[in-house]
Every structure is written in structure tokens, then in C-alpha cells.
C-alpha positions in Angstrom: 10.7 14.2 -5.9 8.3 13.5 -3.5 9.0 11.2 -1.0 6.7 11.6 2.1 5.2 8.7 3.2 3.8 9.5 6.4 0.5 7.7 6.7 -1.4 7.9 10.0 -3.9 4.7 9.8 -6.1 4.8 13.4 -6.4 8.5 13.1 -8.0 8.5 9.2 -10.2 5.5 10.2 -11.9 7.1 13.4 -12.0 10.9 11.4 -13.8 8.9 8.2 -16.2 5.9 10.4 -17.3 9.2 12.1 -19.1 10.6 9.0 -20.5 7.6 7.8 -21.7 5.4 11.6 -25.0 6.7 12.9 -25.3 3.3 14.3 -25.4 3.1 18.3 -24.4 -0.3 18.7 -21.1 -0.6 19.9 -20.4 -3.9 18.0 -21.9 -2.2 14.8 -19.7 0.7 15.3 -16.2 -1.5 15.9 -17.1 -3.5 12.6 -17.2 -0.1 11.2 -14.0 1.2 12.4 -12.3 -2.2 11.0 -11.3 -2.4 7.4 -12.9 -5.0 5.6 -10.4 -5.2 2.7 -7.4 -4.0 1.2 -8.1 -2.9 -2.8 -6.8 -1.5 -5.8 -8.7 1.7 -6.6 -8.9 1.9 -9.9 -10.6 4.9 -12.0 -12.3 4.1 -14.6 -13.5 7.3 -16.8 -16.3 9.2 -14.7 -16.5 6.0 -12.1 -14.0 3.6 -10.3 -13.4 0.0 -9.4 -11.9 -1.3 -6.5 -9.8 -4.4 -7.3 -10.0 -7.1 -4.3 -7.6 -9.2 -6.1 -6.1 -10.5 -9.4 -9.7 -11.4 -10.1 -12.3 -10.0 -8.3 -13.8 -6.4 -8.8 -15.5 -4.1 -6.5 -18.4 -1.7 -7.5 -19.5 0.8 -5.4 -23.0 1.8 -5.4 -23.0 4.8 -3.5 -20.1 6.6 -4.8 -19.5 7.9 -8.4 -16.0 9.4 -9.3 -13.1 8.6 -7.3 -12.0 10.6 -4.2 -8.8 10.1 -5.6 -9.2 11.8 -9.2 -7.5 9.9 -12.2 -4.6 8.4 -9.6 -4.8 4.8 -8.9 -3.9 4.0 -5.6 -4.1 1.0 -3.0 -6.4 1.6 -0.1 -8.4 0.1 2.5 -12.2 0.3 2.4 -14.6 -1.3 4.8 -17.7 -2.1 2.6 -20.9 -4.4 2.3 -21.5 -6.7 -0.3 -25.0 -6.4 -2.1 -24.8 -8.6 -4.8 -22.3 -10.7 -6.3 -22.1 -11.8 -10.1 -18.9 -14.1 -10.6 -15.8 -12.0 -10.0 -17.9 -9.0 -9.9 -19.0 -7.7 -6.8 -22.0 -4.2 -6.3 -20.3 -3.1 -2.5 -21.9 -0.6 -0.3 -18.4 1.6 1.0 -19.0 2.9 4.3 -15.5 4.5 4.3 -12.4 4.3 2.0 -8.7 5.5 3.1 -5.9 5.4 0.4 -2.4 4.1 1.4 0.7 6.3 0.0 1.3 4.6 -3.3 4.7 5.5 -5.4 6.9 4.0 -8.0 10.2 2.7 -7.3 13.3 4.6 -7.8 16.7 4.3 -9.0 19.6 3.1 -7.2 22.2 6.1 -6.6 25.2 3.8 -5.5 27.3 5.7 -2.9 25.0 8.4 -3.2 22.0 6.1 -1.6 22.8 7.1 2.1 22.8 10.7 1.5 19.9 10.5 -1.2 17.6 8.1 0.6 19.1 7.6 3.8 19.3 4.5 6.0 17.4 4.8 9.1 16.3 1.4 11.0 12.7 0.2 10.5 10.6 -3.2 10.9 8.1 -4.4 8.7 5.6 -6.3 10.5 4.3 -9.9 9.5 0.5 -8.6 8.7 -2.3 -9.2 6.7 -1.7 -5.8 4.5 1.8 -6.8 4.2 1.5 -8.2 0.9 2.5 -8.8 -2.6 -0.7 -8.9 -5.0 -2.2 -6.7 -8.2 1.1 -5.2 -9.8 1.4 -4.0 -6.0 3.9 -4.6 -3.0 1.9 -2.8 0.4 3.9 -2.8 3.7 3.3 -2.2 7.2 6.0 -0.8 8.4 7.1 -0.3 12.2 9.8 2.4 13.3 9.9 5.4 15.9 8.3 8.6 15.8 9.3 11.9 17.7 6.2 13.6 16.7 3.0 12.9 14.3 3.9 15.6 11.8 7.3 15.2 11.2 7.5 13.9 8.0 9.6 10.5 7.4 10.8 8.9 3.4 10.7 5.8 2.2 11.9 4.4 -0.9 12.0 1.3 -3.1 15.4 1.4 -4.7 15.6 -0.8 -8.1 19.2 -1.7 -9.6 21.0 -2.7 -6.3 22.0 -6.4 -7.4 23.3 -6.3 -11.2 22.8 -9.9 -11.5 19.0 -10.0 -10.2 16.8 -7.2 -11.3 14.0 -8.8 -9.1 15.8 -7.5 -5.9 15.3 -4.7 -4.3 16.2 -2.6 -1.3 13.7 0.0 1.0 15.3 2.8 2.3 13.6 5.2 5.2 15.2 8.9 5.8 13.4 9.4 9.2 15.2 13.0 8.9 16.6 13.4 12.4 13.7 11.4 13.9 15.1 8.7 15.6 13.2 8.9 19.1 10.0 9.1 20.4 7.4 6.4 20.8 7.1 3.2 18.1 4.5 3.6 15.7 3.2 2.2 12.4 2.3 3.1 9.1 1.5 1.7 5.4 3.3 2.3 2.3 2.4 0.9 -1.2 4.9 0.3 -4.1 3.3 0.2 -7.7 5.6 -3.1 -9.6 3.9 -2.9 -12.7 6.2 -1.3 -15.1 8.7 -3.6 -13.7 6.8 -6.8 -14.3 5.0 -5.3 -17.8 7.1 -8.0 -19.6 6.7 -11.1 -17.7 3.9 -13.8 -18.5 0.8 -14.2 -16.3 1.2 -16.5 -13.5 3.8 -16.2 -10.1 6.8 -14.3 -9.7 9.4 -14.1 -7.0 11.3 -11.4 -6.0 13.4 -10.0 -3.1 13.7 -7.1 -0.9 16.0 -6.0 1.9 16.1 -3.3 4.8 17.9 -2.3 7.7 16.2 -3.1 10.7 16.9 -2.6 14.2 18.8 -5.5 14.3 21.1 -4.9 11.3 20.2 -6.2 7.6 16.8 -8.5 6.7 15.5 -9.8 3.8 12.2 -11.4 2.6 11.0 -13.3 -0.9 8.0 -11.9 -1.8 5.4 -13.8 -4.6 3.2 -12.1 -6.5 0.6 -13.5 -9.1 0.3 -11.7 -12.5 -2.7 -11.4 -14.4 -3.3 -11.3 -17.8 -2.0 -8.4 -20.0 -6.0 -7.3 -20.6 -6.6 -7.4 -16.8 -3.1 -5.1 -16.0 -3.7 -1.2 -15.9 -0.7 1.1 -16.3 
């Protein structure tokens, strides 16, 4: 099982708006470094879409194939807009940067501590902390002893018997509880676990350990139609 989730956001943006800025303006080049959106990338055959939303899709103009291969991940891309046809959208990417994306897992019971572990974290009220396109994305907040040592996370399903909409992260920092605070993104694919329910809005739960002892949050998410959900 893989279970790294160690995403290191400034870092990738500065490495990627270096090959794409040749622009000297310094307000040209901040726009750059910011991303402009936070997207589905979806393959589709030899090409890919970039879903914005439930609704609107991205098309890239000056990339082909996916830098991702056949996985569809959630990512954020800073792009222009060249043309816009309803809920279709021909973008110009300057840069694209794919967040960790995994399925949920199992609850374990006792095992959970030892499996998953139960390390403090914060996830931080942000715009790419959200619920949307089969897809819950977090920014999360905890400490780091050192940018390569590799930290877990985990969406564990099964952990209320009597709501199967609640869930519960777990982070394994693996002995790294010092160091300086830092942030990073993790993305949780939902979509097998909403498959059966109608379009429209659905609620569910989480819950973490945070510095502070246990939190929770209710998360809504809208649901597309069946034709517009990829699996």
C-alpha cells in the first residue's frame, strides 16, 4: 500500500513557473507563480480535460497527452482562457502540478493506530480545501522535521456503523513530530463511494486529531449526472 503523501506546493510551483515565464514583469511573473484554479485532470484517450467543476471543462491548447498518463488526478494549473463555448472552455496552461490523489481505505478497528497511526494535524479553512467532482482535496497543516521525510495520510471508511457517510483521516508522521510547521495538499477520490446516490448535494462527515484533541467538519458535495461521473 502506498501511503505517501508528502506534497511540497511553493517548491513545484517556482521549479514549473520557471520553465514556462520568460516574462520580466514582476507582476506578470507573480500571476504566474499563482494558481489560477484547482481541476480534475481527466484523460481522455490520446488527450485530457481538466474539469473546473461539476460543469465546466478545460481544454488545453498547448498540451496533448496527459503528464499524468491514464491516472486521473486533482491538480492545480494556472491557465488563460482563449475562448469559451458554454461549459466548455480552450485554456492556454502555463503550468500544471498534480495533488496526491488516493482512494479511501478500510477501517482496521484496534488495528488503526498501529496501521495508520494518529499523529496531530490541522486542516486549514482554504480555498482548495474543498468538497466538489467525486473529490474531497485538503490543505493540511502539521510539523515537519525535514522536507524528505515522508509522512501518511489516510481516509479511513467504516468507522461509524450507523453512518457510512462519516469518515476519519489518519496521518502517521513516522517519528516526525518536530521541526518547523508546514503545509501540504492531499486529494481523496469519493466516487465509488457515492456511485449509487442520485445527482444533486450530499453531506458527509469527517474527523481528525488535531493539536487540540478531536475535530470534525460536514462537508457537501454536488453530484453530477451518471453520464458526466468518470470511474
Amino acid at each position: 500500500m502506498n501511503r505517501k503523501f508528502i506534497i511540497t506546493l511553493m517548491a513545484g510551483l517556482a521549479a514549473l513557473v520557471s520553465l514556462s515565464s520568460c516574462n520580466d514583469s514582476k507582476d506578470d511573473n507573480l500571476a504566474l507563480m499563482q494558481p489560477t484554479a484547482l481541476v480534475t485532470v481527466r484523460p481522455q484517450g490520446d488527450s485530457f480535460v481538466m474539469r473546473l467543476d461539476e460543469k465546466v471543462r478545460l481544454h488545453p491548447t498547448n498540451v496533448t497527452k496527459s503528464p499524468y498518463g491514464d491516472k486521473e488526478v486533482r491538480a492545480l494549473v494556472n491557465y488563460k482562457v482563449e475562448s469559451v463555448n458554454g461549459n466548455d472552455q480552450d485554456v492556454y496552461v502555463h503550468w500544471l502540478d498534480s495533488i496526491r490523489t488516493k482512494a479511501p481505505v478500510a477501517s482496521l478497528g484496534e488495528l488503526n493506530d498501529d496501521t495508520y497511526g494518529n499523529d496531530p494535524f490541522e486542516i486549514v479553512r482554504d480555498w482548495v480545501t474543498i468538497a466538489e467532482d467525486g473529490y474531497l482535496t485538503l490543505r493540511t497543516r502539521t510539523r515537519w522535521g525535514g522536507p524528505c521525510h515522508p509522512h501518511y495520510m489516510n481516509l479511513l471508511t467504516g468507522v461509524n456503523p450507523s453512518d457510512p457517510y462519516e469518515f476519519e483521516i489518519r496521518h502517521d508522521a513516522d517519528g516526525d513530530l518536530g521541526g518547523v510547521v508546514g503545509d501540504a495538499l492531499i486529494a481523496f477520490d469519493l466516487r465509488k463511494i457515492f456511485e449509487a446516490e442520485p445527482a444533486g448535494t450530499v453531506e458527509f462527515k469527517i474527523r481528525w486529531m488535531s493539536y487540540s484533541g478531536e475535530k470534525s467538519a460536514v462537508f457537501k458535495m454536488v453530484l453530477p449526472e451518471s453520464s458526466e461521473r468518470s470511474l
